[in-house]
Residue frames as a rotation matrix with the C-alpha (Angstrom) as fourth column:
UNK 1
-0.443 -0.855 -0.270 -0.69
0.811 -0.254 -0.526 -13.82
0.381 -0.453 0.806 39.91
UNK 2
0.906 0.423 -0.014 -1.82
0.409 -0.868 0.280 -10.88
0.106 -0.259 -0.960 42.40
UNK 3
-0.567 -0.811 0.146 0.48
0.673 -0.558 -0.486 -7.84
0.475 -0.177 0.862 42.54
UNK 4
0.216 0.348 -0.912 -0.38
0.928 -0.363 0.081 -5.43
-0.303 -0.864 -0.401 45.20
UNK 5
-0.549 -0.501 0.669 -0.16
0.574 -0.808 -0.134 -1.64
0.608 0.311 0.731 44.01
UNK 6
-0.508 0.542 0.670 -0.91
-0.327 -0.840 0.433 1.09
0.797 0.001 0.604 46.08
UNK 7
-0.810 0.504 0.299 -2.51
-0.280 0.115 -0.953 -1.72
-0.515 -0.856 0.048 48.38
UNK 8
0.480 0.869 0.124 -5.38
-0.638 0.442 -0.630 -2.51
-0.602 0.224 0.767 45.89
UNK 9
-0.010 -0.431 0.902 -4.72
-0.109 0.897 0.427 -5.74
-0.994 -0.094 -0.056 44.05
UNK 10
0.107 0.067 -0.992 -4.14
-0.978 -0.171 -0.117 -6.00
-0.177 0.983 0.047 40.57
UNK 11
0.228 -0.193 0.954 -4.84
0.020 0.981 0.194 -9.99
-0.973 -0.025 0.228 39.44
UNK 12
0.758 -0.109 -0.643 -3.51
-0.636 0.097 -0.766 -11.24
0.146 0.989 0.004 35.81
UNK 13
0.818 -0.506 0.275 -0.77
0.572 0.659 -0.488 -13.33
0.066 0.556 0.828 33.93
UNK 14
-0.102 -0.884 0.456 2.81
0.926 -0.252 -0.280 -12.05
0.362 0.394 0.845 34.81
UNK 15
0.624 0.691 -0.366 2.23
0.743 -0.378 0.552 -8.97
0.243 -0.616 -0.749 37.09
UNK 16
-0.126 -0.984 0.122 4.67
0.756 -0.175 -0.630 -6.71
0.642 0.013 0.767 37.39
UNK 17
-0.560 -0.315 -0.766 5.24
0.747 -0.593 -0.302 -3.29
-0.359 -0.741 0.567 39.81
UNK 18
-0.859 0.141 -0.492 3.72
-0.336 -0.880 0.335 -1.33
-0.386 0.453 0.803 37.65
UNK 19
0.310 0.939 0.149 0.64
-0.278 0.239 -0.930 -3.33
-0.909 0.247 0.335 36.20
UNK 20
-0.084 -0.262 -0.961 2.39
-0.956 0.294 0.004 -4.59
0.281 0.919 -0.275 33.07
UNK 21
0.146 -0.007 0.989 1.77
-0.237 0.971 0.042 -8.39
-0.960 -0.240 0.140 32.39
UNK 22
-0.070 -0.566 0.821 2.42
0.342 0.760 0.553 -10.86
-0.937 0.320 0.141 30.16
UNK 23
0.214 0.574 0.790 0.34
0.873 0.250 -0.418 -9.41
-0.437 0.780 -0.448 26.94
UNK 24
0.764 -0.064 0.642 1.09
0.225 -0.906 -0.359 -5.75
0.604 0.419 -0.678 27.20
UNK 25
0.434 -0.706 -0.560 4.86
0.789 -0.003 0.615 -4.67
-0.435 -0.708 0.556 28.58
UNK 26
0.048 -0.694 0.719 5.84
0.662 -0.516 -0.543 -1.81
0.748 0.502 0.434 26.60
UNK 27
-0.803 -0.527 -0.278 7.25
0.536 -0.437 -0.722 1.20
0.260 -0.729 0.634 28.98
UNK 28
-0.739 0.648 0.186 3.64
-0.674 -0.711 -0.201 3.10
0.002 -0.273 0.962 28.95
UNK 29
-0.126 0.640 -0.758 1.70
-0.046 0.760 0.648 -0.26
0.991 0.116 -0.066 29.74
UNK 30
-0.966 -0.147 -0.211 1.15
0.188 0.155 -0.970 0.97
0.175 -0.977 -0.123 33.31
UNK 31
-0.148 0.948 0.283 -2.85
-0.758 -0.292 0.583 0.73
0.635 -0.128 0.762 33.57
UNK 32
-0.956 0.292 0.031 -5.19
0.204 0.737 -0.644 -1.45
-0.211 -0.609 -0.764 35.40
UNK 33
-0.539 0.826 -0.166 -8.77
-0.383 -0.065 0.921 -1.94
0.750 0.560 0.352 34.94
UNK 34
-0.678 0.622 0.392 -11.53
-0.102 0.448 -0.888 -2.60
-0.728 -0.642 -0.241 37.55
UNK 35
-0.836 0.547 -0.043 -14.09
0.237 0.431 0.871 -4.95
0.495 0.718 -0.490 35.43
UNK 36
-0.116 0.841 0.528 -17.46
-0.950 -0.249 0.188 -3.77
0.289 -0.480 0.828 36.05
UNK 37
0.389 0.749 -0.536 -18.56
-0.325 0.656 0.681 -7.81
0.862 -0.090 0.499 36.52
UNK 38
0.423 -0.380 -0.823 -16.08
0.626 0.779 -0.039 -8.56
0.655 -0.499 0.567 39.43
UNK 39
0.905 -0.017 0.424 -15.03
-0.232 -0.857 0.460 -5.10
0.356 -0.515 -0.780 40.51
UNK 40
0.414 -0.893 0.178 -11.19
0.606 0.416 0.677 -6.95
-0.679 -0.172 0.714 40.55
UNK 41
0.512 -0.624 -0.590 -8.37
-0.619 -0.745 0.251 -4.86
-0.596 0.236 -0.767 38.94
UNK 42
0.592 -0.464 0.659 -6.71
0.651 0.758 -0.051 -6.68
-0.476 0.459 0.751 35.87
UNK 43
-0.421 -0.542 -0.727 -4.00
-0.033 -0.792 0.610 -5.10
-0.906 0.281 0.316 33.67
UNK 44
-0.723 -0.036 -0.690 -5.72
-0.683 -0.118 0.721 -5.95
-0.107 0.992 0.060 30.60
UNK 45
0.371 0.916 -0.153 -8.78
-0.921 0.384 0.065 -7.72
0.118 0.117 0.986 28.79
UNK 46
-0.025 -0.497 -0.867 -6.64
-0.542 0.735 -0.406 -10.87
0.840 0.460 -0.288 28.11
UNK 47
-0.901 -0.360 0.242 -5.44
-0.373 0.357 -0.856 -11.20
0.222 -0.862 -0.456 32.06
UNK 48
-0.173 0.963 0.209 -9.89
-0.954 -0.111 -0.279 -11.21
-0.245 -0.247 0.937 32.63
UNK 49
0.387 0.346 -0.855 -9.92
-0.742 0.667 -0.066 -13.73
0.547 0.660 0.515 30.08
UNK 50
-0.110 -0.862 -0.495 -7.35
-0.382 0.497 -0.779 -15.98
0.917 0.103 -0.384 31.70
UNK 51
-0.919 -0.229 -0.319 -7.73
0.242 0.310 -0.919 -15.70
0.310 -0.923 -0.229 35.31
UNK 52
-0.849 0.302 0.434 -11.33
-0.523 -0.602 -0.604 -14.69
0.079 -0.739 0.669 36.06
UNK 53
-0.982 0.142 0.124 -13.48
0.169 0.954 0.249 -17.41
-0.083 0.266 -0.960 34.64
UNK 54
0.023 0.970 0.243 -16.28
0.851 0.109 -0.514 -15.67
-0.525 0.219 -0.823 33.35
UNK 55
0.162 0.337 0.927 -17.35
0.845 -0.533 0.047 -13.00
0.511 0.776 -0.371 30.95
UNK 56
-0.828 -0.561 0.002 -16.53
0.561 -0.828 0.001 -9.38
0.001 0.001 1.000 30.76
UNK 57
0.246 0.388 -0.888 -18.72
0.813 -0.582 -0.029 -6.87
-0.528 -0.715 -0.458 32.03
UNK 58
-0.195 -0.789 0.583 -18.62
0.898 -0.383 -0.216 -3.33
0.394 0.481 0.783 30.46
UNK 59
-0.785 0.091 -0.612 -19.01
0.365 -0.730 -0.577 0.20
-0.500 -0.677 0.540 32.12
UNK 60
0.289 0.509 0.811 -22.15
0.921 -0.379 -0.091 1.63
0.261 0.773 -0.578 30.80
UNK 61
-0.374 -0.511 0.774 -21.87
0.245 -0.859 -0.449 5.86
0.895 0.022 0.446 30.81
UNK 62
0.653 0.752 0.090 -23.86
0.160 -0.253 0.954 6.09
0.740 -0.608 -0.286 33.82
UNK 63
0.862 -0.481 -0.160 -21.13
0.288 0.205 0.935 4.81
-0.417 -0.852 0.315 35.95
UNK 64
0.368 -0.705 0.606 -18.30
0.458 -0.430 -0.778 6.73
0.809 0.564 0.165 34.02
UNK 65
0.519 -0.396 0.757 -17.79
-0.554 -0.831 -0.056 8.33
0.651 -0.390 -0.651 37.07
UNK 66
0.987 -0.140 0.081 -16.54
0.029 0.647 0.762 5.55
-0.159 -0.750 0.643 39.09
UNK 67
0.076 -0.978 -0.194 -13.21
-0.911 -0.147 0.386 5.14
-0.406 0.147 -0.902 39.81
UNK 68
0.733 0.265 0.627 -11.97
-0.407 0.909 0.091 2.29
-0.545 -0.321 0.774 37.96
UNK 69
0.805 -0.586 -0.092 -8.19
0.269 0.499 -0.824 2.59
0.529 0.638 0.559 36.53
UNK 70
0.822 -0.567 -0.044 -5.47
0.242 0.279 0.929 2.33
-0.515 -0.775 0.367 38.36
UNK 71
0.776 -0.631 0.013 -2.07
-0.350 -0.447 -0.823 4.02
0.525 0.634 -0.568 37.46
UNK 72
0.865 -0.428 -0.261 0.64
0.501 0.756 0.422 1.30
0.017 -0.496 0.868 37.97
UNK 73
0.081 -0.821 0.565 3.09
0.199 -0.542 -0.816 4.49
0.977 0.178 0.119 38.30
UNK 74
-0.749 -0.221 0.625 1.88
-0.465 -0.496 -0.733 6.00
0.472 -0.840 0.269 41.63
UNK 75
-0.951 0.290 -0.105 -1.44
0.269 0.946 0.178 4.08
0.151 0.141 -0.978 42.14
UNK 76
-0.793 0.475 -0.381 -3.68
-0.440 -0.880 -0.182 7.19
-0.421 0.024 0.907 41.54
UNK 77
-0.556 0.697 0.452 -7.54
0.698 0.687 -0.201 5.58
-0.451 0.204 -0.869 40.84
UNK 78
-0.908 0.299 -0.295 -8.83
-0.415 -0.739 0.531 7.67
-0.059 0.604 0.794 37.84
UNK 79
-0.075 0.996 -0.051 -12.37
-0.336 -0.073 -0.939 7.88
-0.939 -0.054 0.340 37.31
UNK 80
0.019 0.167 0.986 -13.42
0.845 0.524 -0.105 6.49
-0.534 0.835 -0.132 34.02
UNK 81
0.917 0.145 0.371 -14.10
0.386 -0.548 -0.742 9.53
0.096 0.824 -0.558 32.48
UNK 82
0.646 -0.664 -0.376 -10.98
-0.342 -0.692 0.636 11.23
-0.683 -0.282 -0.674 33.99
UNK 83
-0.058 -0.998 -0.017 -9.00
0.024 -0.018 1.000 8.84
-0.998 0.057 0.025 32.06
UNK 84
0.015 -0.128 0.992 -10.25
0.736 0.673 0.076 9.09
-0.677 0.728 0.104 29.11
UNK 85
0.912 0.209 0.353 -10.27
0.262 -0.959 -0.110 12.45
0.315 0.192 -0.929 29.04
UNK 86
0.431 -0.898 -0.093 -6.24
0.113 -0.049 0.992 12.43
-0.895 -0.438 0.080 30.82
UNK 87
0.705 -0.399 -0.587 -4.53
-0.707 -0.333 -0.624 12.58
0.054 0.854 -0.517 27.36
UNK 88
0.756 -0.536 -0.375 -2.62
0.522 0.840 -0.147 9.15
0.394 -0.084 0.915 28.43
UNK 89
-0.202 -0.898 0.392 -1.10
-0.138 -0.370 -0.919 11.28
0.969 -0.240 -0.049 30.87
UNK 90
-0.279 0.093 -0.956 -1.49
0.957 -0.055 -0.285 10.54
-0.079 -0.994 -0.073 35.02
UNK 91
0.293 0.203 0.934 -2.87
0.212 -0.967 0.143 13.50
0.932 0.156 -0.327 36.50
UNK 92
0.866 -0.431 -0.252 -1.25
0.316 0.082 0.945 12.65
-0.387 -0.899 0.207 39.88
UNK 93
0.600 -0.800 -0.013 1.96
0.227 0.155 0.962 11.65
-0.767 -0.580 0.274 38.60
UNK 94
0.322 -0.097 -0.942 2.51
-0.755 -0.627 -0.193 12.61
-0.572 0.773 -0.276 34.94
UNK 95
-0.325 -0.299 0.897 3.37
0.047 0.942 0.331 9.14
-0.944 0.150 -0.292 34.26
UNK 96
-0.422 0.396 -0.815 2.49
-0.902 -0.270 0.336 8.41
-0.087 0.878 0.472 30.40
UNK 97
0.044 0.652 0.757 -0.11
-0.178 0.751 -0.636 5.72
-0.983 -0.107 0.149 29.82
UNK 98
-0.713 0.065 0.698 -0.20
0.667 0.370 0.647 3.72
-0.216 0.927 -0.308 26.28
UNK 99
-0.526 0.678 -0.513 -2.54
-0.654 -0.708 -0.265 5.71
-0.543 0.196 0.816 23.96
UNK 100
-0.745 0.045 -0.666 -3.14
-0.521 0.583 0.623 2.70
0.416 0.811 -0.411 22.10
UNK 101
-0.800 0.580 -0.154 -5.14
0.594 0.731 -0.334 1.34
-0.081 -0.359 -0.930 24.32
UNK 102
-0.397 0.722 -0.566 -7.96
-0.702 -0.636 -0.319 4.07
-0.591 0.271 0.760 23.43
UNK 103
-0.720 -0.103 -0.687 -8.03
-0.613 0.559 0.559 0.95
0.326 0.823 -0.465 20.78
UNK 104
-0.661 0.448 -0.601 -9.58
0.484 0.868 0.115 -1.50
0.573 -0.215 -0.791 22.92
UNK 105
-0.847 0.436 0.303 -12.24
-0.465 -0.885 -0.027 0.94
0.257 -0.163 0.953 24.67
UNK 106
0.026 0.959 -0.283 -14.80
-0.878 0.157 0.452 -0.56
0.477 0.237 0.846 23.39
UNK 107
-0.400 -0.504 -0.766 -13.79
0.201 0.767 -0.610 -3.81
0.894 -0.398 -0.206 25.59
UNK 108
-0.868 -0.120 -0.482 -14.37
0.494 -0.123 -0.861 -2.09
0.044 -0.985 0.166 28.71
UNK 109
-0.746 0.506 -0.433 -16.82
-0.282 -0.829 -0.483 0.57
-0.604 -0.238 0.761 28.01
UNK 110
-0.183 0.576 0.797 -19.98
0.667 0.668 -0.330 0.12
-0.723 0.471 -0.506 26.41
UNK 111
0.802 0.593 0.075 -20.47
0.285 -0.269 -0.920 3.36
-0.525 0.759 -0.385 24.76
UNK 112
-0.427 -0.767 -0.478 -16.84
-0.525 -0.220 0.822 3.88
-0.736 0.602 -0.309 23.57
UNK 113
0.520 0.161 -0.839 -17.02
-0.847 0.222 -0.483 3.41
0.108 0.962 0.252 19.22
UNK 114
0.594 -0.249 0.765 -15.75
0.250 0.961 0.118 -0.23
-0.764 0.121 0.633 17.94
UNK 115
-0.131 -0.767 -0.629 -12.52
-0.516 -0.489 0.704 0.60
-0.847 0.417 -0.331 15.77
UNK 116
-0.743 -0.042 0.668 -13.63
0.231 0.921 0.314 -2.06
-0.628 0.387 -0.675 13.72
């Protein structure tokens, strides 16, 4: 499914206005990811899995500065570090963002810690 936020596309499983899909739908599930290997917007690692048909890519720190999340409130494109440094708050729109997902970091990013 593509949902259109903002104009940039967000692809995954169950799309919604906001960037919630099928896996993650609570009320502060309003991210997006741009995968470093496809440079495509997904809401989540799962949607990657599902619809992109190849391996994940992670950000190394070099490229922390890129923009590459997507706030499925206003469709403000946070730099990597911005958001991880944003307190799971929008700095555009004040929207709140899951904090939980600090959890899966290490998914996306290469030098984020493995909770595990």
């Amino acid at each position: 499914m593509i949902h259109r936020q903002s104009g940039i596309e967000v692809l995954g499983v169950n799309v919604q206005a906001d960037t919630r899909c099928e896996h993650y739908r609570s009320g502060r599930d309003i991210i997006a990811i741009r995968f470093k290997c496809c440079q495509v917007y997904y809401p989540c690692y799962e949607c990657h899995v599902q619809v992109a048909g190849h391996l994940a890519q992670k950000w190394p720190a070099t490229e922390f500065d890129r923009k590459a999340i997507l706030c499925g409130g206003c469709g403000y494109e946070l730099t990597i570090s911005e958001y991880m440094r944003c307190g799971a708050v929008c700095p555009e729109c004040r929207a709140e963002f899951n904090p939980n997902c600090e959890l899966h970091y290490h998914l996306y990013f290469e030098t984020a810690p493995d909770p595990n």
